[in-house]
C-alpha positions as a Markdown table, in Angstrom:
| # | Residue | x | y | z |
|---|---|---|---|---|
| 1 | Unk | 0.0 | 0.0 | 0.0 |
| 2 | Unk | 2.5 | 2.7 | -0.2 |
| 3 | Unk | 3.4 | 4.7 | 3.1 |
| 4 | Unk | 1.8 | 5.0 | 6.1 |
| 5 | Unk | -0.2 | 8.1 | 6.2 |
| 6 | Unk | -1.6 | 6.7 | 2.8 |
| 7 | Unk | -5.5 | 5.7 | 3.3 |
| 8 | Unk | -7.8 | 3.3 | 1.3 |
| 9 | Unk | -9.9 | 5.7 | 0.2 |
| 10 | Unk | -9.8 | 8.2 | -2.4 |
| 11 | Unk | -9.1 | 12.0 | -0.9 |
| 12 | Unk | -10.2 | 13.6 | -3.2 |
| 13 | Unk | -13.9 | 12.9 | -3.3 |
| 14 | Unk | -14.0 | 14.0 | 0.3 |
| 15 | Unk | -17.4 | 16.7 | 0.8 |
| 16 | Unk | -16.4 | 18.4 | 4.3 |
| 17 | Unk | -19.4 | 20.6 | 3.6 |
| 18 | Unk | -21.9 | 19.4 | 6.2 |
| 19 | Unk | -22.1 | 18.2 | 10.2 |
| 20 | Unk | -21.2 | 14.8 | 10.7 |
| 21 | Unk | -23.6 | 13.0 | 12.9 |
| 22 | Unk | -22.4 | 12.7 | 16.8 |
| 23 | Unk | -21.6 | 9.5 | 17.7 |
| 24 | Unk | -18.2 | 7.9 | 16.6 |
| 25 | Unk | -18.4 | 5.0 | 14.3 |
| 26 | Unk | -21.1 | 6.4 | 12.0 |
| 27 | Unk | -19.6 | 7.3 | 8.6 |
| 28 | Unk | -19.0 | 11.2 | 8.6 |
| 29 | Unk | -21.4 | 12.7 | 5.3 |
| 30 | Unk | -21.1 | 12.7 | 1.8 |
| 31 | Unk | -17.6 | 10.4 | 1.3 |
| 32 | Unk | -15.4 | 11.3 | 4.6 |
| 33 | Unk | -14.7 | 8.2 | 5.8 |
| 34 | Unk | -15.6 | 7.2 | 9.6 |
| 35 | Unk | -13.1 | 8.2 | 12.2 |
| 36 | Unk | -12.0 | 4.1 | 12.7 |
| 37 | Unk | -11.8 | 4.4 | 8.7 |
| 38 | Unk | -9.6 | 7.7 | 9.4 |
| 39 | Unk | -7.1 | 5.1 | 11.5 |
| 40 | Unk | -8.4 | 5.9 | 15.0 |
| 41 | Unk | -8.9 | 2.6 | 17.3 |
| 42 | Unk | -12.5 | 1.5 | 17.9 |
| 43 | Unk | -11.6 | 2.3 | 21.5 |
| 44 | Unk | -10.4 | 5.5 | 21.5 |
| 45 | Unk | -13.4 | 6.7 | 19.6 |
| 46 | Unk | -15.6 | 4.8 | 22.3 |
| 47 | Unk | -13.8 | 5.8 | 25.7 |
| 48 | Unk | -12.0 | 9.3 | 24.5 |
| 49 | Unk | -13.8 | 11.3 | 21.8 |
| 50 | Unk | -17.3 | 11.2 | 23.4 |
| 51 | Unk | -15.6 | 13.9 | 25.9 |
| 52 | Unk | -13.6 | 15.8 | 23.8 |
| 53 | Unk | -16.5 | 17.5 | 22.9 |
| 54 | Unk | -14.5 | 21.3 | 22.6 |
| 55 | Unk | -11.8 | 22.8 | 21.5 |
| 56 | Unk | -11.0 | 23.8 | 25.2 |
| 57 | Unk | -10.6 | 20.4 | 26.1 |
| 58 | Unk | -8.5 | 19.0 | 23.1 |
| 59 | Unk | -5.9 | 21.6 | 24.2 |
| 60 | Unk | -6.1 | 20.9 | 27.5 |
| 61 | Unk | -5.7 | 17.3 | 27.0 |
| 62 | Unk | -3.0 | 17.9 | 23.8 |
| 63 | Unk | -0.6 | 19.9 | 27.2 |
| 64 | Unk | -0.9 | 17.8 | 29.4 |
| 65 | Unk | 0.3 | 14.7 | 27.3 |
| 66 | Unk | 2.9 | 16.6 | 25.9 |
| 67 | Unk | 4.1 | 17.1 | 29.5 |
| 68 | Unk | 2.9 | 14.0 | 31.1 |
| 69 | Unk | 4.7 | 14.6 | 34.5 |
| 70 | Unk | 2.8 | 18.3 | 35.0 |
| 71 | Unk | 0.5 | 18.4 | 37.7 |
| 72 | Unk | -0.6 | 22.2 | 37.8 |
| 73 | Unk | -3.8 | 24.3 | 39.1 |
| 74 | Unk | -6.2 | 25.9 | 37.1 |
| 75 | Unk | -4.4 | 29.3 | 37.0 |
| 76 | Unk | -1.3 | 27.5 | 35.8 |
| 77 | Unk | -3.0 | 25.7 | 33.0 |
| 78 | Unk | -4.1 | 28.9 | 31.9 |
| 79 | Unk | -0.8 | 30.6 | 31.8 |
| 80 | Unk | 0.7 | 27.3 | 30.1 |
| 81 | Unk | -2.5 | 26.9 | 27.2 |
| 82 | Unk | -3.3 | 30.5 | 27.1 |
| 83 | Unk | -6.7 | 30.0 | 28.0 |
| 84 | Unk | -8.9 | 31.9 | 30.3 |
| 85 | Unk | -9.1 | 30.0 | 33.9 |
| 86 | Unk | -12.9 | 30.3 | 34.0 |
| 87 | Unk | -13.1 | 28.0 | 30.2 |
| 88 | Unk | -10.9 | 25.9 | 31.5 |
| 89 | Unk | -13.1 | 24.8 | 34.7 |
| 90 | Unk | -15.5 | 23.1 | 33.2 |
| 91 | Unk | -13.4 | 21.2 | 30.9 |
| 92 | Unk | -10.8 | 20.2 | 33.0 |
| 93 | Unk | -13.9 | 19.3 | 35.6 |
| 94 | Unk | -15.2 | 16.9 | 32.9 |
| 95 | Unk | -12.1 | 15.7 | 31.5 |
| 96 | Unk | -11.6 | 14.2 | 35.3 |
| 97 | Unk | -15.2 | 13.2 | 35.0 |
| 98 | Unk | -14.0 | 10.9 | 32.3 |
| 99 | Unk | -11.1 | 9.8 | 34.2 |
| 100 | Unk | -8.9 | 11.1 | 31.6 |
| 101 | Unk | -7.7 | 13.7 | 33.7 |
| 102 | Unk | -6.8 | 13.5 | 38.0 |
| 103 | Unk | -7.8 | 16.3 | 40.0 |
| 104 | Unk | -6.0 | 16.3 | 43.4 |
| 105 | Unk | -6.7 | 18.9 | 46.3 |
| 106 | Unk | -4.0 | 21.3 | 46.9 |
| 107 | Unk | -5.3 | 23.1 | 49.9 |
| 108 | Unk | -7.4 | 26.6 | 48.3 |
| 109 | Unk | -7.8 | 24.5 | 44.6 |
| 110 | Unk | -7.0 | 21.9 | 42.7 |
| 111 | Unk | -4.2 | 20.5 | 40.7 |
| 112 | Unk | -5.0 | 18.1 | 37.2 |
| 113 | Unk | -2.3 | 15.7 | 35.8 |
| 114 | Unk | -3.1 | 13.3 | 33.2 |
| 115 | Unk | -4.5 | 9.9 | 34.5 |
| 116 | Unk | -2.4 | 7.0 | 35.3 |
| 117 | Unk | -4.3 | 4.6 | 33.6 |
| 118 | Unk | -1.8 | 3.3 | 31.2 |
| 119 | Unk | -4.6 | 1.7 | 29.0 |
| 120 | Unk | -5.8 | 5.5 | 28.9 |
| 121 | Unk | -2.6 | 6.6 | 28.1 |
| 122 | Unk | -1.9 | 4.7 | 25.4 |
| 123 | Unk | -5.3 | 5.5 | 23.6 |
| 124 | Unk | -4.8 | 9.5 | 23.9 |
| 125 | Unk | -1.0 | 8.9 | 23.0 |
| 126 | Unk | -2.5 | 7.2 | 19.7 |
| 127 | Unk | -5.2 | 9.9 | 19.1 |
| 128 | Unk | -3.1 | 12.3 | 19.3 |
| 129 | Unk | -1.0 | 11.3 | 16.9 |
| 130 | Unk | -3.7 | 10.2 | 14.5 |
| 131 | Unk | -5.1 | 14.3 | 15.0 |
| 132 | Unk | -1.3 | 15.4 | 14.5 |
| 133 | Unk | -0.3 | 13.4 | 11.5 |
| 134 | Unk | -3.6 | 13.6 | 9.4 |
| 135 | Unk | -5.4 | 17.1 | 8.1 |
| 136 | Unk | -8.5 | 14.7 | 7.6 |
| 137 | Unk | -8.7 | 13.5 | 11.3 |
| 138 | Unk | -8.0 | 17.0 | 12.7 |
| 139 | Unk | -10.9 | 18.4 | 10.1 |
| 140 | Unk | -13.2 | 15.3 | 11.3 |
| 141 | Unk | -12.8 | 16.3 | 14.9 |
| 142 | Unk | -13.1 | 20.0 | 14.5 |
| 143 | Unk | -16.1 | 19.3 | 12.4 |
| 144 | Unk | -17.7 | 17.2 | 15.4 |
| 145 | Unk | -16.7 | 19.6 | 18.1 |
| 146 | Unk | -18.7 | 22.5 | 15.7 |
| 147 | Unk | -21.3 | 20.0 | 15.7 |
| 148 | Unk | -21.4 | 19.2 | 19.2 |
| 149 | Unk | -21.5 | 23.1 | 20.1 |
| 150 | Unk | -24.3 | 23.6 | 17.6 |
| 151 | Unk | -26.1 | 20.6 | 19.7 |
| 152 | Unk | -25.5 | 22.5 | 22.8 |
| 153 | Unk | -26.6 | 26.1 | 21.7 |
| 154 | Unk | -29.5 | 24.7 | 20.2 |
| 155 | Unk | -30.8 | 23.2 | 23.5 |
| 156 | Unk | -30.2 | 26.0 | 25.5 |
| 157 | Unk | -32.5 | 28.4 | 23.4 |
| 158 | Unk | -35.7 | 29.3 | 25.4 |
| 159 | Unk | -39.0 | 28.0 | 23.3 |
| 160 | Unk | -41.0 | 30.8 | 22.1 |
């Protein structure tokens, strides 16, 4: 088959103009392929993109693997991603939800580290490197985070 970041499909007919449905083995629309078509493990679809629902989160997330040994508060995170403390909250709040992050009390807050689930590890280590090798797995996440924000703003407007 050629290298590795070749796929079995054909680029080129790829239609990135509409939402892809929300869950994570459904094809994406019109020709993009489905993300475990894109190269991304059934599992890390299942257990990891279901809460990577922002773009808040991915960086989050993207930081702390890259420095796997920080454990830092909110107001450091912010300083480190460039992201206001008060975003941050809820994501890093839901990212420990998942049990992809660890919050541990440190007195007047809380610090987050990366879990120490190795089986964890390994799956964001790989999805990671799927999003950071492959234009077409970083549009088909971006494209389901726009998705999932739509989905959100859409059930928080009052009925008339």
């Amino acid at each position: 088959m050629g290298t590795s970041s070749e796929k079995a499909y054909d680029r080129s007919s790829v239609n990135s103009s509409h939402d892809p449905p929300v869950g994570g083995h459904e094809p994406l629309p019109k020709g993009l392929p489905s993300m475990t078509d894109l190269g991304i493990k059934p599992q890390a679809v299942d257990r990891l993109l279901p809460h990577l629902d922002s773009f808040v989160k991915w960086e989050l997330l993207r930081f702390l693997h890259s420095n796997p040994e920080t454990l830092a508060t909110l107001e450091d995170l912010a300083r480190y991603t460039g992201r206001d403390e008060m975003e941050l909250k809820p994501a890093a709040r839901a990212l420990t939800t998942a049990g992809i992050l660890q919050q541990m009390d440190a007195g007047e807050g809380y610090e987050y580290c990366l879990t120490e689930d190795e089986t964890l590890r390994h799956l964001i280590a790989h999805l990671i490197q799927c999003f950071m090798a492959d234009h077409l797995v970083r549009h088909a996440i971006s494209i389901r985070i726009l998705q999932a924000r739509r989905q959100d703003s859409r059930t928080q407007l009052p009925a008339h």
